[in-house]
N, C-alpha and C positions, 0 to 999 in steps of 0.2 A: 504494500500500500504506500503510497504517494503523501510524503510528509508534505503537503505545498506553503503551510508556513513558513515551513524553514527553507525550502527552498529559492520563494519568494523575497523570505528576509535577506537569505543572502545574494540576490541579486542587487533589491536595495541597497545593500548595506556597503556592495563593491563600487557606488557613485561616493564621489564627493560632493557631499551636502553640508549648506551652510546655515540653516534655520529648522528646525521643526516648530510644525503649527497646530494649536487645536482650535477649532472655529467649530462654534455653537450657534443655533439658531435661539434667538429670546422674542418669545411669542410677546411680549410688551413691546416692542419695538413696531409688529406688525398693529397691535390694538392703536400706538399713537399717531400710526400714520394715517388708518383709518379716522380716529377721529378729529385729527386736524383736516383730511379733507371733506369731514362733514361738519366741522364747525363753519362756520357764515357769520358776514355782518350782513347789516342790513342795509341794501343801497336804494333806497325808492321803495317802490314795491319788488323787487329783485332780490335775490338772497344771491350772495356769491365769494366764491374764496378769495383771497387778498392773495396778493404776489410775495407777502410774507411768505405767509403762510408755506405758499409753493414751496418758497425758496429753503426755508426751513425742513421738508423734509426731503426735499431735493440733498440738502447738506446730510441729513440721517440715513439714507438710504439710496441714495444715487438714484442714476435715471432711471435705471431695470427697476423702481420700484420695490414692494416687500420680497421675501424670497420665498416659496410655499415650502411647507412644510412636507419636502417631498425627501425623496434620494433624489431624481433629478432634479429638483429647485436648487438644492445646497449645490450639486455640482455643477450646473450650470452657474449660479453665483461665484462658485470658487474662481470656476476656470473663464467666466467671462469679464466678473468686474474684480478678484481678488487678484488674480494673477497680472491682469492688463493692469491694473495699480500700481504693483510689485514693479512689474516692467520703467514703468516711468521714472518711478523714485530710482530706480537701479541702472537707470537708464543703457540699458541691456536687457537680450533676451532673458526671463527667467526660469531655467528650463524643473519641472514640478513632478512628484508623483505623489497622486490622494488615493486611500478609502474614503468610503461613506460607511459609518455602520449608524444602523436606529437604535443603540443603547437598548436596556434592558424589557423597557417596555413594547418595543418593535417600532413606535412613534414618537421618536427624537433623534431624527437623523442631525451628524454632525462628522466633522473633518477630522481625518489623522493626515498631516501631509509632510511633505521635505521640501525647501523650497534650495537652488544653488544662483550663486550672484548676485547675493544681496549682502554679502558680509558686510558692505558699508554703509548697511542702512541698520540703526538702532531696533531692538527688538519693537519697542513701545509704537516708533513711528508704524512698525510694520503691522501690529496687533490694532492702531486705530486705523487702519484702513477697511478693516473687514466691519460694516456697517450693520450686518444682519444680528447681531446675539453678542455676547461674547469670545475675545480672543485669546488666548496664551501662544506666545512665539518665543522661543527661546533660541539659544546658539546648539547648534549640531556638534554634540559631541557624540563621535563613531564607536566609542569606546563604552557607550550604555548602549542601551536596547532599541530607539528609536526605531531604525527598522524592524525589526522583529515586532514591535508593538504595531507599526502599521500594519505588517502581514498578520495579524491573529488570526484572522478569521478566512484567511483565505483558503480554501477548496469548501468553501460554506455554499449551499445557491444560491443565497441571498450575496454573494460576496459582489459589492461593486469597486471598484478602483479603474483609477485611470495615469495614463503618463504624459508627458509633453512631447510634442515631436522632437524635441531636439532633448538631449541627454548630458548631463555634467560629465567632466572626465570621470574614468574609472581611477582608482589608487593601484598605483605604481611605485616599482621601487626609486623612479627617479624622482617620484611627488611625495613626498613621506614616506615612501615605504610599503612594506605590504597590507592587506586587507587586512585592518581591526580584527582581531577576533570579539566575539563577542560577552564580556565580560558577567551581563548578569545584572550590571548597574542599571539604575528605573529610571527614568524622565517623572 
């Protein structure tokens, strides 16, 4: 039988990555946007939203709007406004690989991800760009479990992940040296 976590982990694990990410969805973020766009003044006989207003959830939640509470919403948000983000501030390609798992309940999908290229962007900066929920990003150290945690669940049917077309280098002896082993230490 076919261990595909670890197989998987160790494919992850032979990139050089600079970030792991956790991105959550927070269902209050989708109730505020909602009700800023139903709150109104009153212009005449006319009820209508203020460009405030707009603009203010324009700033919480970008233009794609809320993000559903799907496996596809979280990863189309990842990979269309989290990563295209990433990109700018990094200003380079940022090349990524996600799961989505739904947590325990099976409805709380949320991000395990790696991100490479962004070493000179501050964790913080990179944790407020993800506008949907809560973020934790920290620094990629190869030497704890990160990939291995990203692959848990992988040969699940439910197992969703995805990569970037383009890929960070692998580790080499002429880049640090050999591939981390994996130590056992947690994120």
């Amino acid at each position: 039988m076919t261990d595909y976590p670890k197989e998987y982990g160790a494919w992850v694990r032979a990139h050089r990555w600079t970030h792991i990410v956790h991105l959550t969805l927070d269902p209050k973020v989708e109730q505020r946007v909602k009700r800023l766009l139903v709150r109104t003044t009153a212009v005449g006989t006319e009820r209508v939203v203020t460009l405030r207003m707009v603009d203010r959830v324009k700033r919480r939640v970008g233009r794609a709007g809320p993000c559903p509470r799907t496996v596809e919403g979280i990863a189309k948000a990842f990979e269309q406004q989290y990563v295209r983000q990433c990109t700018k501030l990094a200003q380079q390609r940022v090349p990524y690989v996600f799961a989505v798992e739904l947590g325990g309940s099976g409805s709380n999908p949320h991000i395990h991800a790696l991100l490479h290229g962004t070493e000179a962007i501050p964790c913080a900066q990179l944790a407020e760009v993800w506008r949907h929920g809560r973020a934790r990003v920290e620094v990629y150290d190869p030497f704890l479990n990160g990939a291995t945690y990203l692959a848990k669940e992988a040969g699940l049917p439910d197992f969703n992940w995805d990569v970037s077309k383009t890929l960070p280098p692998l580790w080499t002896a002429e880049n640090s040296g050999t591939i981390p082993p994996h130590t056992g230490g947690v994120y």
